[in-house]
N, C-alpha and C positions, 0 to 999 in steps of 0.2 A: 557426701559422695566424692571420690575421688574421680581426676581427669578422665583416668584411663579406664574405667567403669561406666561411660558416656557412651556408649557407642548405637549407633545409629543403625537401624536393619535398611536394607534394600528399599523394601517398600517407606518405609517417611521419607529416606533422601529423594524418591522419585514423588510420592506428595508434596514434600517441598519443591524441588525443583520445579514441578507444575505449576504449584498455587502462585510461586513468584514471576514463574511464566508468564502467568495469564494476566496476575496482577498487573505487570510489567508493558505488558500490550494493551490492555485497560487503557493506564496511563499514555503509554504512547500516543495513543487514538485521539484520546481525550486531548492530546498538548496540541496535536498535528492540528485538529477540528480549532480549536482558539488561537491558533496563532494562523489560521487562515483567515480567519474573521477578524483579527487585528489590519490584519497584509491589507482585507479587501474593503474597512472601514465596518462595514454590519455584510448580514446574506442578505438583506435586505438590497443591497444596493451593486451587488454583482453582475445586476443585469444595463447598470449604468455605468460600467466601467467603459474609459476610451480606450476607443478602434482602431488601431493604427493600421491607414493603409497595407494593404501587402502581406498581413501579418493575423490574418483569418484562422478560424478554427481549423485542426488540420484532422483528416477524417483517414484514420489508419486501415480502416478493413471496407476500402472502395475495391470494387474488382479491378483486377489487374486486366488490359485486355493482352491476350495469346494471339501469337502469331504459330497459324497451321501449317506446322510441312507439308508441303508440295511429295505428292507418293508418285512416282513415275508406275508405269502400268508395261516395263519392257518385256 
């Protein structure tokens, strides 16, 4: 079979493109998860990590408190 008789329809380059997609984030996941557990020694023992003053868990979706406009009644 010559080069130029290779040719690729729509749909495989979009199954390829998928399958390496997914493959791809697999791995990602996979390296991110193991190189947490290098960083943090086992999961076993991230609950024994030190605390450095000051330096607390920070809790992003606390309520905001609002301040009500004042409606005058002229």
């Amino acid at each position: 079979m010559q080069p130029s008789e290779m040719v690729m329809n729509p749909k495989q380059v979009f199954l390829s493109v998928l399958i390496f997609g997914v493959a791809g984030l697999l791995l990602f996941m996979y390296l991110q998860v193991w190189i947490e557990e290098q960083h943090t020694g086992r999961v076993e023992k991230r609950g024994e990590q030190k605390v450095t003053p000051g330096w607390g868990p920070v809790k992003y979706l606390q309520p905001v408190p609002r301040i009500k406009p004042q409606v005058s009644h002229a």
